[in-house]
N, C-alpha and C positions, 0 to 999 in steps of 0.2 A: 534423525527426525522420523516421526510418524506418517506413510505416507496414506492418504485416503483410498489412491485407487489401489493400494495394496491390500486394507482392509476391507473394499469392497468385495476385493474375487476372493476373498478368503472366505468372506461373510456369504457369496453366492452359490461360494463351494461347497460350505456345509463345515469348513474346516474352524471356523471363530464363530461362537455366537454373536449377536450385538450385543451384549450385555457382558459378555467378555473383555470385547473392544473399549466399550468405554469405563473398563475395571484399568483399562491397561492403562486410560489418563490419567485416571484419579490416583495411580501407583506413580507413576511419569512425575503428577505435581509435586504430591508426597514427596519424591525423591528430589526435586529442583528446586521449588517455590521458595525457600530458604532462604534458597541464595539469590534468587534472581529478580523475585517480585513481581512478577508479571501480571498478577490477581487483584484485585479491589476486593473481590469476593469470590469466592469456589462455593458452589453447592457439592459437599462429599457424597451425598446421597442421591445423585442423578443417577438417572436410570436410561436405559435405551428406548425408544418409544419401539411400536411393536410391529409397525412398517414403514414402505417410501425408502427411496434411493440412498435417503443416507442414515439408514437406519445403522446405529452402533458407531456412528461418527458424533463426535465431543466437539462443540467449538466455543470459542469465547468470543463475546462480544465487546467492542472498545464505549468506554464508561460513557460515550457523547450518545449514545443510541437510544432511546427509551427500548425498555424491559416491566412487563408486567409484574414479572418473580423477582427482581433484584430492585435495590435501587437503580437510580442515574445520576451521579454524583458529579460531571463534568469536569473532574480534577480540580474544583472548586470549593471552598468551604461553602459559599452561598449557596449551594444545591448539598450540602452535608443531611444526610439523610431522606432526600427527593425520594419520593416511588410514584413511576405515572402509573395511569389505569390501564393502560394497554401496550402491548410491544409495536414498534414500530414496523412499517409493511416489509421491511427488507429481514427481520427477526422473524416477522413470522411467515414471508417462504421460506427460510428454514426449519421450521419446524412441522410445515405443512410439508414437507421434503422426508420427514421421518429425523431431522437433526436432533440431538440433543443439547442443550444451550448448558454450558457446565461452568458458565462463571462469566464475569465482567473482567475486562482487562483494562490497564491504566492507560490514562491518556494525560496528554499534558495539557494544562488548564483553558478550556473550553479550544481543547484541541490546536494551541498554538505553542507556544515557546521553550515556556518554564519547565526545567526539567522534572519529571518523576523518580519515583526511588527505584524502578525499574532497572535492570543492572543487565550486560551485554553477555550472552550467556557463553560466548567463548571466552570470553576475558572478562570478570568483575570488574577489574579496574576502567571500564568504558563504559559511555554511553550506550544502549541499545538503539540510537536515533528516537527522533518525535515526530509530529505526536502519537502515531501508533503503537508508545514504547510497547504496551504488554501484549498487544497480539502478535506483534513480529517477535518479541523475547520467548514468550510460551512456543511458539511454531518451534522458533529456534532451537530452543530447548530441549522438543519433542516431548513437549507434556502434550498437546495435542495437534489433531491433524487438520483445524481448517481455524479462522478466525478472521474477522471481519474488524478493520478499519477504515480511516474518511483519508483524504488528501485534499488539498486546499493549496499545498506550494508541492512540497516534495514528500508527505507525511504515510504515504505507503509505501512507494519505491525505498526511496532512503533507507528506511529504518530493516527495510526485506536485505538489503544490499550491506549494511550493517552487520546485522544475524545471519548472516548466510543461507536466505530461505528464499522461494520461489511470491514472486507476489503479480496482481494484476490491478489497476490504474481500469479500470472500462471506462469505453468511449460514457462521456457526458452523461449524465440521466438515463445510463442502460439500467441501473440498480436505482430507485426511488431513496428519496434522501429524506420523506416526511420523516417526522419522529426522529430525525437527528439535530442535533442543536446545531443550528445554523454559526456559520462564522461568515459567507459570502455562498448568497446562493446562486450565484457563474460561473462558482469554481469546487464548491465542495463536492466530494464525489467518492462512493463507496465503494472499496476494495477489496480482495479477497490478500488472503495469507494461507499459502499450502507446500506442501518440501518440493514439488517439483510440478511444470508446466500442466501437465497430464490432471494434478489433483484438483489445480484450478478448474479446468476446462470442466471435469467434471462436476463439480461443485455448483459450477454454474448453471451445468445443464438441470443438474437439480434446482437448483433453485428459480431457474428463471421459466424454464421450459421451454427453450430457445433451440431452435431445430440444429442450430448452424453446429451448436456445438454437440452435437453426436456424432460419435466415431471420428474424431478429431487423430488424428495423424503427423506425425512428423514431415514437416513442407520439403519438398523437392527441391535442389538447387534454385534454393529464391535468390531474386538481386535486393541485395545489401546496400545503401547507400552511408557510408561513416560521415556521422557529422561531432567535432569536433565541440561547438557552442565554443570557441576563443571569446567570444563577448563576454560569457558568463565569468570570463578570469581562469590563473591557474589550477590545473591539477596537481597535486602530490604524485610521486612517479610510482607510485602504486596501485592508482586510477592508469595510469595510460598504460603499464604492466598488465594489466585487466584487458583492457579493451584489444591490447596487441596482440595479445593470446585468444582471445574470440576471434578476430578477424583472422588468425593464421587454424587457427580449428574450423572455420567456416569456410574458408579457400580450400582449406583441405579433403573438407567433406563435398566439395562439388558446387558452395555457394559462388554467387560471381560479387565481387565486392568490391569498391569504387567509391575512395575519399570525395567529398563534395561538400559546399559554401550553402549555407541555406541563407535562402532572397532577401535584401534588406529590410524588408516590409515584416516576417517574420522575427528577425533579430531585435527590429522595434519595439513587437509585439514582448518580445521578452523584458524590457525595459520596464514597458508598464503594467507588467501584473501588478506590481505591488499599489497600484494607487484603485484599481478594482476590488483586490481585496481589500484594503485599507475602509476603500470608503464605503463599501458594504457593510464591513466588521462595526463600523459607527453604529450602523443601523440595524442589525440583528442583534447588538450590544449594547442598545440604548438603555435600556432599564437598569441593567448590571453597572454603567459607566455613570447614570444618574444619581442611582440608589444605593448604590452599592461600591463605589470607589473603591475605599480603601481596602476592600476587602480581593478586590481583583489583583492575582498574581503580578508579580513585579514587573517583569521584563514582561507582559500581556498589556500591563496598567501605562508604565515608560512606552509603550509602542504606541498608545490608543492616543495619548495624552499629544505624541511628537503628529501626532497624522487630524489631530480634531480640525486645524482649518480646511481640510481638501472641499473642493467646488463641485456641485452639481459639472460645472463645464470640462472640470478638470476630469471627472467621470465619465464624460459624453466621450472628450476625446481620446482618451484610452481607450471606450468601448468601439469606434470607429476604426483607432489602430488594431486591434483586435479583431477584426472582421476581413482587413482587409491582408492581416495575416492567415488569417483562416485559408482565405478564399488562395493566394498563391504558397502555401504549401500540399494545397490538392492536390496543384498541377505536378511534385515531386511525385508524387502515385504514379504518374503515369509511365514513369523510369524506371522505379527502384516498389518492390513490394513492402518492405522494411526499411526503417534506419534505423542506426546502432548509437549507441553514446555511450557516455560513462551515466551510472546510477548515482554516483554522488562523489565530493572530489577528491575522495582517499579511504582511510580503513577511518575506526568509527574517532571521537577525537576522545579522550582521558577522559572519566567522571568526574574529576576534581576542578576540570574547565567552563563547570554546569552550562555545556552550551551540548543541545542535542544532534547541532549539525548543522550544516546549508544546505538550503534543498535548492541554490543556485542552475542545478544540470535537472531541474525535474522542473519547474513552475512554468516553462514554455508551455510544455507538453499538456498540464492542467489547464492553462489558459486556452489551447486552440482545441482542447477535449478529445483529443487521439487516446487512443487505448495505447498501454504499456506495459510491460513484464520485465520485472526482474529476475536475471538468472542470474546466480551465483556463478561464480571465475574460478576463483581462486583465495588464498591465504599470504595474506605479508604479517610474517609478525606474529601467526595465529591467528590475525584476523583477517574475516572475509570483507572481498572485491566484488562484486557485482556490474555487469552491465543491465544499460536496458534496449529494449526491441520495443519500437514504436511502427504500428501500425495507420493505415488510412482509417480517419472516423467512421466507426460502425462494422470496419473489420476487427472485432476482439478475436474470431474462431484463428485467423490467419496470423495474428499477433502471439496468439499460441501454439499456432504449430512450428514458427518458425522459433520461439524458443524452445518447444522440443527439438527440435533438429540441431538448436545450438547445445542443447545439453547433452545430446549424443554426441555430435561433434568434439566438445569439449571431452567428455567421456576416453572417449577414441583418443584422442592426444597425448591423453594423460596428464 
Protein backbone atom coordinates (compact mmCIF):
# COMPACT_ATOMS: atom_id res chain seq x y z
CA UNK A 1 0.00 0.00 0.00
CA UNK A 2 0.72 3.51 -0.36
CA UNK A 3 1.47 5.12 2.72
CA UNK A 4 0.70 9.00 3.17
CA UNK A 5 2.92 9.83 5.88
CA UNK A 6 5.66 8.19 3.91
CA UNK A 7 4.91 10.49 1.07
CA UNK A 8 4.64 13.37 3.08
CA UNK A 9 8.53 13.23 4.56
CA UNK A 10 9.64 12.35 1.37
CA UNK A 11 7.73 15.31 -0.16
CA UNK A 12 9.10 17.68 2.97
CA UNK A 13 12.50 16.22 2.28
CA UNK A 14 12.80 17.36 -1.11
CA UNK A 15 13.26 13.70 -2.15
CA UNK A 16 9.53 13.26 -4.25
CA UNK A 17 7.98 16.14 -5.85
CA UNK A 18 4.04 16.29 -5.40
CA UNK A 19 3.53 15.77 -8.73
CA UNK A 20 5.61 12.77 -8.79
CA UNK A 21 3.49 11.28 -5.95
CA UNK A 22 0.55 11.51 -7.61
CA UNK A 23 2.17 10.09 -11.04
CA UNK A 24 2.95 7.12 -8.79
CA UNK A 25 -1.24 6.62 -8.43
CA UNK A 26 -2.15 7.26 -11.65
CA UNK A 27 0.81 4.27 -12.58
CA UNK A 28 -0.79 2.26 -9.31
CA UNK A 29 -4.45 2.38 -11.24
CA UNK A 30 -3.07 1.65 -14.53
CA UNK A 31 -1.45 -1.26 -13.15
CA UNK A 32 -4.70 -2.69 -10.77
CA UNK A 33 -7.91 -1.06 -11.99
CA UNK A 34 -8.38 -3.97 -14.32
CA UNK A 35 -8.84 -6.25 -12.29
CA UNK A 36 -10.17 -4.77 -9.31
CA UNK A 37 -12.68 -1.86 -10.16
CA UNK A 38 -12.50 0.20 -7.69
CA UNK A 39 -13.13 3.57 -10.01
CA UNK A 40 -16.56 4.89 -11.20
CA UNK A 41 -14.28 7.27 -12.84
CA UNK A 42 -10.22 8.37 -12.67
CA UNK A 43 -9.37 11.64 -13.83
CA UNK A 44 -5.74 10.44 -15.67
CA UNK A 45 -4.83 14.08 -15.86
CA UNK A 46 -4.85 15.17 -12.24
CA UNK A 47 -2.35 17.13 -11.18
CA UNK A 48 -0.86 18.04 -7.69
CA UNK A 49 -2.15 21.35 -6.43
CA UNK A 50 0.79 23.53 -5.48
CA UNK A 51 0.46 23.65 -1.68
CA UNK A 52 -1.11 22.59 1.89
CA UNK A 53 -0.28 19.52 3.98
CA UNK A 54 -1.35 17.11 1.44
CA UNK A 55 -0.07 18.43 -1.38
CA UNK A 56 0.96 15.32 -3.85
CA UNK A 57 -1.52 12.95 -2.05
CA UNK A 58 -4.33 11.39 -4.58
CA UNK A 59 -7.57 10.20 -2.94
CA UNK A 60 -10.77 8.93 -4.17
CA UNK A 61 -13.84 9.90 -3.21
CA UNK A 62 -17.07 7.19 -2.59
CA UNK A 63 -19.61 7.79 -5.53
CA UNK A 64 -22.51 9.04 -2.31
CA UNK A 65 -20.53 12.37 -1.95
CA UNK A 66 -21.26 15.27 -4.26
CA UNK A 67 -18.21 16.30 -6.36
CA UNK A 68 -18.15 19.38 -8.47
CA UNK A 69 -15.64 17.78 -11.27
CA UNK A 70 -17.20 14.26 -11.40
CA UNK A 71 -20.51 13.05 -11.43
CA UNK A 72 -22.36 11.52 -8.30
CA UNK A 73 -23.95 8.50 -9.42
CA UNK A 74 -24.90 6.84 -5.96
CA UNK A 75 -24.43 3.35 -7.36
CA UNK A 76 -27.85 3.95 -8.95
CA UNK A 77 -29.19 4.27 -12.36
CA UNK A 78 -31.55 6.95 -11.12
CA UNK A 79 -28.64 9.37 -10.52
CA UNK A 80 -26.81 7.95 -13.93
CA UNK A 81 -25.13 10.82 -15.08
CA UNK A 82 -26.00 13.46 -11.80
CA UNK A 83 -23.21 16.34 -11.55
CA UNK A 84 -23.98 18.72 -8.49
CA UNK A 85 -22.72 22.26 -8.58
CA UNK A 86 -20.45 22.16 -5.81
CA UNK A 87 -18.29 19.47 -3.69
CA UNK A 88 -19.42 18.61 -0.72
CA UNK A 89 -17.76 20.52 2.64
CA UNK A 90 -15.90 17.24 3.72
CA UNK A 91 -14.45 17.23 -0.45
CA UNK A 92 -13.48 20.35 -0.08
CA UNK A 93 -11.33 20.25 3.30
CA UNK A 94 -9.51 18.31 1.22
CA UNK A 95 -8.64 20.19 -1.29
CA UNK A 96 -8.36 23.32 0.68
CA UNK A 97 -5.74 20.81 2.49
CA UNK A 98 -3.57 20.80 -0.85
CA UNK A 99 -5.36 17.03 -1.67
CA UNK A 100 -5.81 16.03 -4.90
CA UNK A 101 -9.36 14.30 -5.74
CA UNK A 102 -8.22 11.73 -8.51
CA UNK A 103 -11.48 9.79 -8.94
CA UNK A 104 -14.83 8.56 -7.55
CA UNK A 105 -14.94 5.25 -5.99
CA UNK A 106 -17.95 2.56 -6.15
CA UNK A 107 -20.37 2.25 -3.71
CA UNK A 108 -23.19 0.13 -3.43
CA UNK A 109 -26.53 1.46 -4.25
CA UNK A 110 -27.23 4.51 -2.20
CA UNK A 111 -24.65 3.05 -0.06
CA UNK A 112 -26.37 -0.01 1.34
CA UNK A 113 -26.40 -3.68 0.10
CA UNK A 114 -26.16 -4.52 -3.46
CA UNK A 115 -23.09 -5.59 -4.51
CA UNK A 116 -20.64 -3.59 -6.94
CA UNK A 117 -18.38 -4.95 -9.53
CA UNK A 118 -15.61 -3.91 -7.15
CA UNK A 119 -13.40 -7.08 -6.63
CA UNK A 120 -11.12 -7.87 -3.32
CA UNK A 121 -7.75 -6.96 -4.27
CA UNK A 122 -6.02 -9.85 -2.58
CA UNK A 123 -8.23 -12.43 -3.94
CA UNK A 124 -10.58 -11.71 -7.03
CA UNK A 125 -12.63 -14.25 -6.30
CA UNK A 126 -14.18 -12.11 -2.98
CA UNK A 127 -16.12 -9.54 -2.15
CA UNK A 128 -14.13 -6.22 -1.21
CA UNK A 129 -17.00 -5.75 1.58
CA UNK A 130 -19.82 -2.58 1.16
CA UNK A 131 -20.68 -0.17 0.79
CA UNK A 132 -17.22 1.32 0.72
CA UNK A 133 -16.21 -1.23 -1.90
CA UNK A 134 -13.86 1.09 -4.08
CA UNK A 135 -12.14 3.22 -1.44
CA UNK A 136 -11.11 0.29 0.71
CA UNK A 137 -10.30 -1.86 -2.83
CA UNK A 138 -8.20 1.16 -4.23
CA UNK A 139 -6.38 1.74 -0.62
CA UNK A 140 -5.92 -1.95 -0.69
CA UNK A 141 -4.67 -2.12 -3.79
CA UNK A 142 -2.22 0.75 -3.30
CA UNK A 143 -3.36 2.60 -6.16
CA UNK A 144 -3.66 5.28 -3.75
CA UNK A 145 -3.01 6.64 -0.35
CA UNK A 146 -6.07 8.21 1.40
CA UNK A 147 -9.95 7.69 0.32
CA UNK A 148 -12.88 8.75 1.88
CA UNK A 149 -16.04 6.58 2.76
CA UNK A 150 -19.63 6.77 4.90
CA UNK A 151 -20.64 4.02 7.45
CA UNK A 152 -24.26 3.56 8.50
CA UNK A 153 -23.88 -0.18 9.96
CA UNK A 154 -20.42 -1.62 9.29
CA UNK A 155 -19.49 0.03 5.63
CA UNK A 156 -15.99 1.42 6.58
CA UNK A 157 -14.58 -0.86 9.24
CA UNK A 158 -15.75 -3.97 7.24
CA UNK A 159 -14.69 -3.49 4.08
CA UNK A 160 -10.95 -1.87 5.70
CA UNK A 161 -10.93 -5.35 7.52
CA UNK A 162 -11.76 -7.15 4.18
CA UNK A 163 -8.71 -5.35 2.12
CA UNK A 164 -6.37 -5.31 4.66
CA UNK A 165 -6.00 -1.56 5.15
CA UNK A 166 -6.07 0.86 8.07
CA UNK A 167 -9.52 2.76 8.40
CA UNK A 168 -11.26 5.15 10.95
CA UNK A 169 -15.25 5.29 11.93
CA UNK A 170 -14.80 9.13 13.77
CA UNK A 171 -16.72 9.89 16.72
CA UNK A 172 -20.44 11.08 15.24
CA UNK A 173 -20.55 14.39 13.09
CA UNK A 174 -16.62 14.88 13.65
CA UNK A 175 -16.47 15.08 9.63
CA UNK A 176 -19.78 16.95 8.11
CA UNK A 177 -21.96 14.74 6.18
CA UNK A 178 -23.81 17.84 4.08
CA UNK A 179 -23.44 16.83 0.50
CA UNK A 180 -23.67 13.13 1.09
CA UNK A 181 -26.64 11.44 0.12
CA UNK A 182 -28.38 10.66 3.11
CA UNK A 183 -29.44 7.03 3.98
CA UNK A 184 -30.09 7.81 8.15
CA UNK A 185 -28.96 10.88 9.44
CA UNK A 186 -28.10 9.17 13.30
CA UNK A 187 -25.95 7.14 11.89
CA UNK A 188 -24.33 8.03 8.56
CA UNK A 189 -20.83 9.00 9.16
CA UNK A 190 -17.72 9.82 7.15
CA UNK A 191 -14.49 7.93 7.22
CA UNK A 192 -11.21 7.98 6.32
CA UNK A 193 -9.26 4.75 4.33
CA UNK A 194 -5.32 4.92 4.69
CA UNK A 195 -2.42 1.84 5.04
CA UNK A 196 -1.70 2.50 8.49
CA UNK A 197 -2.94 4.42 11.91
CA UNK A 198 -0.45 7.26 11.43
CA UNK A 199 -1.78 8.20 7.74
CA UNK A 200 -5.30 8.60 9.15
CA UNK A 201 -4.38 10.69 12.12
CA UNK A 202 -2.58 12.67 9.61
CA UNK A 203 -5.09 13.09 7.10
CA UNK A 204 -7.23 14.25 9.57
CA UNK A 205 -5.18 16.75 10.89
CA UNK A 206 -5.23 18.11 7.46
CA UNK A 207 -8.22 18.21 6.94
CA UNK A 208 -9.94 19.11 10.00
CA UNK A 209 -7.44 21.32 11.63
CA UNK A 210 -7.98 19.46 14.78
CA UNK A 211 -5.16 20.17 17.33
CA UNK A 212 -5.53 16.89 19.18
CA UNK A 213 -4.30 15.30 16.35
CA UNK A 214 -0.75 16.65 15.93
CA UNK A 215 2.16 14.75 16.84
CA UNK A 216 -0.09 11.72 17.61
CA UNK A 217 2.10 8.89 18.99
CA UNK A 218 1.88 5.42 19.67
CA UNK A 219 -0.35 5.05 23.32
CA UNK A 220 1.64 3.79 26.24
CA UNK A 221 0.43 0.61 27.89
CA UNK A 222 -3.31 1.41 27.51
CA UNK A 223 -6.01 -0.83 29.22
CA UNK A 224 -7.77 -2.91 26.81
CA UNK A 225 -11.11 -4.03 27.61
CA UNK A 226 -11.99 -7.41 24.99
CA UNK A 227 -15.52 -7.47 24.28
CA UNK A 228 -16.60 -10.33 22.52
CA UNK A 229 -20.49 -8.89 21.17
CA UNK A 230 -21.88 -13.01 21.70
CA UNK A 231 -25.18 -11.25 20.94
CA UNK A 232 -24.19 -10.34 17.60
CA UNK A 233 -23.85 -14.40 16.82
CA UNK A 234 -20.94 -16.56 15.77
CA UNK A 235 -17.47 -15.87 14.41
CA UNK A 236 -15.59 -18.05 11.76
CA UNK A 237 -12.40 -19.15 13.80
CA UNK A 238 -10.60 -16.76 11.75
CA UNK A 239 -12.11 -13.62 13.28
CA UNK A 240 -11.27 -15.09 16.96
CA UNK A 241 -7.53 -16.21 15.25
CA UNK A 242 -7.37 -12.31 14.62
CA UNK A 243 -8.42 -11.04 17.81
CA UNK A 244 -6.11 -13.77 19.87
CA UNK A 245 -3.29 -12.64 18.19
CA UNK A 246 -4.00 -8.78 19.00
CA UNK A 247 -4.65 -9.43 22.55
CA UNK A 248 -1.28 -11.64 22.96
CA UNK A 249 0.82 -8.81 20.84
CA UNK A 250 -0.76 -6.20 23.05
CA UNK A 251 0.11 -8.17 26.51
CA UNK A 252 3.15 -8.49 25.08
CA UNK A 253 3.85 -5.04 24.33
CA UNK A 254 2.99 -3.77 27.84
CA UNK A 255 -0.95 -3.36 27.27
CA UNK A 256 -3.05 -4.48 30.33
CA UNK A 257 -6.01 -6.43 28.80
CA UNK A 258 -9.18 -7.86 30.57
CA UNK A 259 -12.09 -9.88 28.70
CA UNK A 260 -15.33 -8.02 29.80
CA UNK A 261 -19.57 -8.27 29.23
CA UNK A 262 -20.84 -4.92 27.91
CA UNK A 263 -24.11 -3.69 30.07
CA UNK A 264 -27.35 -4.88 28.94
CA UNK A 265 -28.64 -1.57 28.10
CA UNK A 266 -25.85 -1.56 25.39
CA UNK A 267 -26.50 -5.05 23.93
CA UNK A 268 -30.21 -3.67 23.60
CA UNK A 269 -28.96 -0.79 21.87
CA UNK A 270 -27.40 -3.17 19.27
CA UNK A 271 -30.82 -4.95 18.62
CA UNK A 272 -32.29 -1.89 17.43
CA UNK A 273 -30.01 -0.21 15.00
CA UNK A 274 -31.79 -1.60 12.39
CA UNK A 275 -35.33 -0.18 13.09
CA UNK A 276 -33.42 3.74 13.25
CA UNK A 277 -31.98 3.07 10.17
CA UNK A 278 -34.72 1.46 8.66
CA UNK A 279 -37.06 4.03 9.52
CA UNK A 280 -34.89 6.88 8.46
CA UNK A 281 -33.86 5.30 5.17
CA UNK A 282 -37.94 5.70 4.39
CA UNK A 283 -37.48 9.06 4.86
CA UNK A 284 -34.28 10.22 3.05
CA UNK A 285 -35.67 7.72 0.45
CA UNK A 286 -38.88 8.85 -0.09
CA UNK A 287 -38.80 10.19 -3.60
CA UNK A 288 -36.52 7.42 -4.88
CA UNK A 289 -39.15 4.62 -3.20
CA UNK A 290 -42.17 6.78 -4.62
CA UNK A 291 -40.99 7.68 -8.03
CA UNK A 292 -38.65 5.67 -8.66
CA UNK A 293 -39.31 1.87 -7.36
CA UNK A 294 -38.46 -0.18 -9.75
CA UNK A 295 -35.48 1.15 -10.50
CA UNK A 296 -34.14 0.98 -6.86
CA UNK A 297 -31.41 -2.02 -6.47
CA UNK A 298 -32.92 -5.34 -5.45
CA UNK A 299 -31.82 -6.31 -2.21
CA UNK A 300 -32.06 -2.06 -1.30
CA UNK A 301 -35.85 -2.30 -2.92
CA UNK A 302 -36.67 -6.07 -0.86
CA UNK A 303 -35.19 -4.33 2.30
CA UNK A 304 -37.24 -0.90 1.99
CA UNK A 305 -40.47 -2.67 0.94
CA UNK A 306 -40.00 -5.47 4.28
CA UNK A 307 -39.38 -2.20 6.81
CA UNK A 308 -42.40 0.41 5.12
CA UNK A 309 -44.87 -0.38 8.10
CA UNK A 310 -42.16 0.83 11.02
CA UNK A 311 -44.02 3.42 13.62
CA UNK A 312 -43.13 6.86 14.44
CA UNK A 313 -43.23 4.89 18.15
CA UNK A 314 -41.46 2.07 17.04
CA UNK A 315 -38.69 4.89 16.29
CA UNK A 316 -39.18 6.95 19.60
CA UNK A 317 -38.38 3.72 21.34
CA UNK A 318 -35.29 2.62 19.78
CA UNK A 319 -34.07 6.15 19.85
CA UNK A 320 -34.63 6.03 23.84
CA UNK A 321 -32.85 2.61 23.94
CA UNK A 322 -30.09 4.27 22.34
CA UNK A 323 -29.54 6.80 24.63
CA UNK A 324 -29.56 5.00 27.37
CA UNK A 325 -26.93 2.94 25.75
CA UNK A 326 -24.88 5.68 25.24
CA UNK A 327 -25.03 7.00 28.54
CA UNK A 328 -23.70 3.36 30.33
CA UNK A 329 -21.14 2.58 27.98
CA UNK A 330 -19.27 5.97 29.10
CA UNK A 331 -19.06 4.64 32.36
CA UNK A 332 -16.67 1.58 30.54
CA UNK A 333 -14.21 4.73 29.94
CA UNK A 334 -13.65 4.96 33.10
CA UNK A 335 -11.91 1.36 33.31
CA UNK A 336 -10.44 0.57 30.16
CA UNK A 337 -9.15 3.46 27.62
CA UNK A 338 -10.04 1.06 24.55
CA UNK A 339 -12.01 -1.99 23.72
CA UNK A 340 -11.10 -4.52 21.17
CA UNK A 341 -13.52 -6.69 19.00
CA UNK A 342 -13.48 -8.44 16.02
CA UNK A 343 -14.02 -6.01 12.72
CA UNK A 344 -16.25 -8.32 10.96
CA UNK A 345 -16.95 -12.15 11.43
CA UNK A 346 -14.27 -13.76 9.21
CA UNK A 347 -12.19 -13.26 6.05
CA UNK A 348 -14.32 -11.45 3.25
CA UNK A 349 -17.24 -14.05 2.02
CA UNK A 350 -16.91 -15.50 -2.19
CA UNK A 351 -18.11 -12.87 -4.95
CA UNK A 352 -20.32 -15.40 -6.47
CA UNK A 353 -22.33 -15.26 -2.91
CA UNK A 354 -23.31 -11.32 -4.12
CA UNK A 355 -23.49 -10.63 -0.45
CA UNK A 356 -20.80 -7.81 0.70
CA UNK A 357 -20.76 -8.89 4.22
CA UNK A 358 -22.33 -8.41 7.83
CA UNK A 359 -21.57 -5.49 9.43
CA UNK A 360 -23.13 -7.37 12.47
CA UNK A 361 -19.66 -6.66 14.92
CA UNK A 362 -19.58 -2.91 13.60
CA UNK A 363 -23.46 -1.31 13.91
CA UNK A 364 -23.22 -0.96 17.81
CA UNK A 365 -20.39 1.08 17.55
CA UNK A 366 -22.33 3.50 14.68
CA UNK A 367 -25.16 3.52 16.63
CA UNK A 368 -23.57 4.86 20.08
CA UNK A 369 -21.10 7.23 17.73
CA UNK A 370 -17.58 6.08 19.32
CA UNK A 371 -14.75 6.42 17.03
CA UNK A 372 -13.16 3.25 15.62
CA UNK A 373 -10.08 1.76 13.71
CA UNK A 374 -9.35 -0.89 11.79
CA UNK A 375 -6.13 -2.62 12.09
CA UNK A 376 -5.22 -5.27 9.90
CA UNK A 377 -4.14 -8.86 11.87
CA UNK A 378 -3.33 -11.08 9.76
CA UNK A 379 -3.97 -13.47 6.67
CA UNK A 380 -6.21 -16.82 6.64
CA UNK A 381 -6.33 -18.12 3.32
CA UNK A 382 -4.60 -15.04 1.71
CA UNK A 383 -7.07 -13.07 3.10
CA UNK A 384 -7.02 -10.37 5.65
CA UNK A 385 -8.39 -10.34 9.49
CA UNK A 386 -8.75 -7.07 10.98
CA UNK A 387 -9.67 -6.03 14.47
CA UNK A 388 -11.20 -2.98 15.78
CA UNK A 389 -10.12 -0.34 18.53
CA UNK A 390 -13.07 1.65 19.89
CA UNK A 391 -12.43 4.49 21.70
CA UNK A 392 -14.62 6.95 24.24
CA UNK A 393 -16.74 9.59 21.95
CA UNK A 394 -14.70 12.46 20.81
CA UNK A 395 -11.47 10.65 21.76
CA UNK A 396 -10.55 9.80 17.71
CA UNK A 397 -6.58 11.17 18.62
CA UNK A 398 -6.43 8.15 21.39
CA UNK A 399 -8.34 5.68 19.14
CA UNK A 400 -5.33 6.11 16.98
CA UNK A 401 -2.69 5.99 18.96
CA UNK A 402 -3.57 2.91 20.47
CA UNK A 403 -3.94 1.36 17.09
CA UNK A 404 -0.59 2.49 16.38
CA UNK A 405 0.82 0.82 19.25
CA UNK A 406 -1.19 -2.23 18.23
CA UNK A 407 0.47 -2.22 14.79
CA UNK A 408 3.83 -2.08 16.29
CA UNK A 409 2.77 -4.57 18.71
CA UNK A 410 1.52 -6.82 16.04
CA UNK A 411 4.83 -5.89 13.98
CA UNK A 412 6.95 -7.08 16.85
CA UNK A 413 5.35 -10.46 17.10
CA UNK A 414 5.53 -11.24 13.90
Amino acid sequence: MISLADLQRRIEAGELSPDAAIAQSHAAIEAREKDVHAFVRHDSSAKAQASGPLRGIAVGIKDIIDTADFPTEMGSSIYRGWQPRADAPVVMMLKRAGATIIGKTTTTAFASRDPTPTLNPHNLGHTPGGSSSGSAAAVGAGMIPLALGTQTGGSVIRPAAYCGTAAIKPSFRMLPTVGVKCYSWALDTVGLFGARAEDLARGLLAMSGRTEFTGIVPATAPRIGVIRQEFAGDVEPAAEEGLQAAIKAAEKAGASVQTIDLPQAVQEAWRIHPIIQDFEAHRALAWEFSERHDEIAPMLRASLDATVGLTPKDYDDARRVSRRGRRELGELFERFDVLLTYSAPGTPPAKELASTGDPRYNRLWTLMGNPCVNVPVLKANGLPIGVQVIARFGNDAHALATAWFLEQALAKSG
